[in-house]
C-alpha positions as CSV (number, residue, x, y, z in Angstrom):
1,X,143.8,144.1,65.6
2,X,146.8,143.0,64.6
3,X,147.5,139.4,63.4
4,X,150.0,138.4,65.7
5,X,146.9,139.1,68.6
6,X,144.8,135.8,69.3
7,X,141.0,136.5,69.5
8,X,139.3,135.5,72.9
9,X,137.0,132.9,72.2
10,X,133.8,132.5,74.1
11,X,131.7,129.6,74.7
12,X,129.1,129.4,71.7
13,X,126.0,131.8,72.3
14,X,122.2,131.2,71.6
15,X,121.3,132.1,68.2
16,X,120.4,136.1,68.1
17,X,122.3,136.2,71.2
18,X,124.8,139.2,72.2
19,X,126.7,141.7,70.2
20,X,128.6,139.7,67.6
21,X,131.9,140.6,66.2
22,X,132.2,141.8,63.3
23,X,132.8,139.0,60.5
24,X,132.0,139.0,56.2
25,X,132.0,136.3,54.2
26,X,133.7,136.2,50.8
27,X,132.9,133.6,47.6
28,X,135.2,135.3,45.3
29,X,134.7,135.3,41.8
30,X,136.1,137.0,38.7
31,X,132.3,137.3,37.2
32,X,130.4,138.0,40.8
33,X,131.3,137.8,44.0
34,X,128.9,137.3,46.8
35,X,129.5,139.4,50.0
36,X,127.3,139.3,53.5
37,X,126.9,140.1,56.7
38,X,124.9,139.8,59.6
39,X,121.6,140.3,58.7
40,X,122.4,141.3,54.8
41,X,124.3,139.8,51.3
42,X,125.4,142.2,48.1
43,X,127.1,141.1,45.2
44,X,130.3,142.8,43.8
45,X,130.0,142.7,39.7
46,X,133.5,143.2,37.7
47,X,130.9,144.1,34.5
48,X,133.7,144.5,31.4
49,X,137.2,144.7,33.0
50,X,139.1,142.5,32.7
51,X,143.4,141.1,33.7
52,X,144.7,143.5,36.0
53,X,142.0,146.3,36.1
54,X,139.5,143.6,37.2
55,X,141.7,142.3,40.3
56,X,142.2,145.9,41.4
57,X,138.4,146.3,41.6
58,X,137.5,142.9,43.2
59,X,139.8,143.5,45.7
60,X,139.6,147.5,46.5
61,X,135.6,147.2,46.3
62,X,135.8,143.8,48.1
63,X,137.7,146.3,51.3
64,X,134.9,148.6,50.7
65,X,133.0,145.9,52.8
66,X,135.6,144.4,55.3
67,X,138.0,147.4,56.2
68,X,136.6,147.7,59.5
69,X,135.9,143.5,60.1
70,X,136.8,141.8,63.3
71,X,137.3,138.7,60.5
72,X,136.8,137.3,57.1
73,X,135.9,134.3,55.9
74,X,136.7,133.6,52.0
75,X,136.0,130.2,50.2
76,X,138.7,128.3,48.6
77,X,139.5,127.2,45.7
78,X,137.5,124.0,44.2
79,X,140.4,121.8,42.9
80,X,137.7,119.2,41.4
81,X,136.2,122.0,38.9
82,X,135.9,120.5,35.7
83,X,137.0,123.6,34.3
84,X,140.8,124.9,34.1
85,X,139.6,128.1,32.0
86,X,140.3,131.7,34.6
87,X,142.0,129.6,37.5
88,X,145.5,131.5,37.4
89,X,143.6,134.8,37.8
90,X,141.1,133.2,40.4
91,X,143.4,132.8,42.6
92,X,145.4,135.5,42.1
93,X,142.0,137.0,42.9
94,X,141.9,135.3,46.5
95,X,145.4,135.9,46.9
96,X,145.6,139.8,46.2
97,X,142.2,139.8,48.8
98,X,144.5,137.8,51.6
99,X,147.2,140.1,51.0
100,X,145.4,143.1,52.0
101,X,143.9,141.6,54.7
102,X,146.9,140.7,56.1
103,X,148.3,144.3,55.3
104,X,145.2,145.4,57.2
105,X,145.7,143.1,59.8
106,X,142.7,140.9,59.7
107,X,142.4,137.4,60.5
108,X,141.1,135.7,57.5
109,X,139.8,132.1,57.5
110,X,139.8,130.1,54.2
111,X,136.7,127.7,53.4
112,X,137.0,124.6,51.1
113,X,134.0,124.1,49.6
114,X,133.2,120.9,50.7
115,X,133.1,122.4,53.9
116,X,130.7,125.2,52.9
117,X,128.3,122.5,51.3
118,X,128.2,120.6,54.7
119,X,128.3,123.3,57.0
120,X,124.9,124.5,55.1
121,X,123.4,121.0,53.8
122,X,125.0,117.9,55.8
123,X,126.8,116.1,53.2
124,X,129.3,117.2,50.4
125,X,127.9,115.2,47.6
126,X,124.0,114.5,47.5
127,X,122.3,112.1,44.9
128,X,118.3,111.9,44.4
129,X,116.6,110.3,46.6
130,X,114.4,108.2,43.8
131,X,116.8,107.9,41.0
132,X,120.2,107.8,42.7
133,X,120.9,109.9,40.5
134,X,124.2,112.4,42.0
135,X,122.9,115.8,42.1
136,X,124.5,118.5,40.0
137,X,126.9,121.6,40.8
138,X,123.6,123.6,40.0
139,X,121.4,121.7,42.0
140,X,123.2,121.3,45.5
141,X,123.9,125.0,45.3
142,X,119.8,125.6,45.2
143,X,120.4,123.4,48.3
144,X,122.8,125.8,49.9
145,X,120.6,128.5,49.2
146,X,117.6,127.0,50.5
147,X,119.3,126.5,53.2
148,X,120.3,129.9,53.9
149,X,116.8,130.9,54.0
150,X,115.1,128.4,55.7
151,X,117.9,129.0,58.7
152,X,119.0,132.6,58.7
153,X,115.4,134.0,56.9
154,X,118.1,135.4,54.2
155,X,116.0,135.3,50.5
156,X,119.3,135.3,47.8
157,X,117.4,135.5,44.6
158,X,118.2,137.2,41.6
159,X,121.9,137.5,40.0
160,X,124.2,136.1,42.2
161,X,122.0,134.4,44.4
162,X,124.2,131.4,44.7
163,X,127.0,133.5,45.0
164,X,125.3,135.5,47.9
165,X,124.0,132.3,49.8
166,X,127.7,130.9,49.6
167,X,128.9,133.7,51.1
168,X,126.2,133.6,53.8
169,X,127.5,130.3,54.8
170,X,130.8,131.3,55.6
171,X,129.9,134.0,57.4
172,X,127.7,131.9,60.1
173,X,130.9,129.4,59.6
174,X,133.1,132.3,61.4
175,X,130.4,133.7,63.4
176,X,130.2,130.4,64.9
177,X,133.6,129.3,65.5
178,X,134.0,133.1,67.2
179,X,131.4,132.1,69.5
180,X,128.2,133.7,68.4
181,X,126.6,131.3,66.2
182,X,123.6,132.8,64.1
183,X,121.2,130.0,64.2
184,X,121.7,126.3,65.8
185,X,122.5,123.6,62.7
186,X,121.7,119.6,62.9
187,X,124.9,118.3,65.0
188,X,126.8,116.8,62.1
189,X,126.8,119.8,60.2
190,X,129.1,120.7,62.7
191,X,132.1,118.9,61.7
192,X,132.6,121.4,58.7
193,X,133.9,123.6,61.1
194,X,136.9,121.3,62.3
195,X,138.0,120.6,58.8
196,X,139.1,124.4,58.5
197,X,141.9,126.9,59.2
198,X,141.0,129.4,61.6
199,X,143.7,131.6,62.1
200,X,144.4,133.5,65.1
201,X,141.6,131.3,66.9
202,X,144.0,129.4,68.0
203,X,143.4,125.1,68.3
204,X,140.1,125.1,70.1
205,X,137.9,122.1,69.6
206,X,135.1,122.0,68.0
207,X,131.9,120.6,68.7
């Protein structure tokens, strides 16, 4: 597939309906990056390198797992991050992964975060329901991940678990805006989708 081609899209399908096409999903990260796919996540760790020899690796053992994908599905970049410390080599990280992608010629769709978070959860930004309290980084994540097993029956636990779940998210984003959605989500969870890129799925609404 080339990515001057424009996928076919069908009408959504039942959850665990159909063969599916063939989609990862990516939360890049220099420390670990969570990778899945139907039915499975793995984690990619950089261990010791670091500069250049740690791009090279993210990116050559991140192919490892998409050379033969119908489409990716990466997360962005989270501009509200208190911390500035690694974000020139992030996204030189993200970058160098689109770049081969598009060398390769595979659509690649890029996630903000928010997106992820609402897609998975409902809302962006959560506070406890007692206190009022807004919920931390750490804690909506545990949401995400919850999530991703109550829905898809996918346990993330150990290192990378959040990483993992993240990157389970996205790829039930693209599965579902390609037409085979991997489980049904409340109906507002639905407008994550709409506030995303997809290329090469051309302007479609979403609903």
């Amino acid at each position: 597939m080339t990515t001057s081609e424009t996928l076919v899209i069908p009408a959504p399908a039942p959850a665990g309906a159909g063969t599916r096409p063939l989609v990862i999903g990516l939360d890049i990260a220099l420390g670990i990056t969570g990778v899945a796919g139907t039915g499975w996540t793995d984690i990619i760790r950089t261990g010791d390198r670091r500069a250049e020899e740690r791009l090279i690796y993210i990116v050559k053992t991140a192919a490892s797992y998409y050379r033969h994908a119908d489409y990716v599905v990466i997360e962005g970049p989270s501009y509200g991050s208190a911390k500035q410390t690694g974000h020139d080599e992030m996204s030189a990280a993200r970058w160098m992964v689109r770049c081969d992608l598009h060398r390769r010629g595979i659509p690649c769709a890029v996630v903000p975060p928010d997106c992820r978070t609402i897609y998975a959860t409902g809302k962006a930004r959560w506070k406890h329901p007692e206190s009022g309290r807004k919920l931390s980084s750490a804690e909506v994540k545990g949401m995400v991940r919850d999530a991703v097993y109550e829905r898809y029956g996918m346990p993330c636990d150990g290192a990378g678990r959040y990483d993992q779940a993240d990157a389970y998210v996205l790829l039930a984003m693209g599965l579902d805006r390609l037409g085979s959605r991997l489980a049904d989500v409340p109906e507002d969870h639905y407008r994550a989708l709409a506030g995303c890129q997809w290329p090469g799925l051309g302007t479609r609404a979403v609903s």
